[in-house]
C-alpha positions in Angstrom: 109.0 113.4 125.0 109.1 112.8 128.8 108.6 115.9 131.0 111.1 117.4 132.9 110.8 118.0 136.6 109.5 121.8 136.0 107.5 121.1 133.7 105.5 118.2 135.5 105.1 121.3 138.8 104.3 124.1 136.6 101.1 122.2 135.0 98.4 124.2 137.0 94.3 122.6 137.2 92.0 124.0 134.5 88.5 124.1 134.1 88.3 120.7 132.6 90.4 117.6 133.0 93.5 117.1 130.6 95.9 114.9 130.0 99.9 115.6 128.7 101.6 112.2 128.0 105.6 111.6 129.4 106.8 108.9 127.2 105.9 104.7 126.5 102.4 105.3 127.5 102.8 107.0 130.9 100.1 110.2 131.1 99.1 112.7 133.8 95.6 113.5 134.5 95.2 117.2 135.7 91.9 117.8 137.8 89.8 121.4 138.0 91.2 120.6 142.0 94.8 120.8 141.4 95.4 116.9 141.5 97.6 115.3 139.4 97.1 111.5 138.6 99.4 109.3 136.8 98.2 106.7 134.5 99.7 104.2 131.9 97.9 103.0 128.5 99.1 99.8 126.8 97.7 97.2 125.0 97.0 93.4 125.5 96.2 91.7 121.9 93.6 94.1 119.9 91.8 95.9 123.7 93.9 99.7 124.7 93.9 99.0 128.8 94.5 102.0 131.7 96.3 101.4 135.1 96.2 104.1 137.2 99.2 104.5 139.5 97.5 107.7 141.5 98.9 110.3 143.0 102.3 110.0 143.1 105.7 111.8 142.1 107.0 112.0 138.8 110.0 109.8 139.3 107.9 107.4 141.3 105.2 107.1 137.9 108.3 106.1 136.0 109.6 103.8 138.4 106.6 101.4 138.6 106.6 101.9 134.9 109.2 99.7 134.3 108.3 97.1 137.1 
């Protein structure tokens, strides 16, 4: 299920990294400092890859997504 726009700004820095998933593979990091990076998972033949798009907005992660 893909975020929504509040719930992307309400996730608030922990005391450990985590990760909540958006949808197709796209995931946000959330760092103890209040970061938030965006990453996408996928696979190429049998080997799960990560591309990290860093920090960038919500709509922007799920524009470069589909490119």
């Amino acid at each position: 299920m893909a975020l929504s726009k509040r719930q992307f700004d309400s996730l608030k820095p922990k005391t450990k990294t985590y990760s909540v998933a958006d949808g197709g593979g796209l995931n946000v990091k959330v760092l103890p400092d209040g970061r938030k990076i965006w990453f996408l998972m996928y696979r190429t033949g049998r080997r799960q890859r990560k591309f990290t798009f860093g920090e960038i907005s919500l709509t922007d992660a799920r524009q470069r997504m589909l490119t």
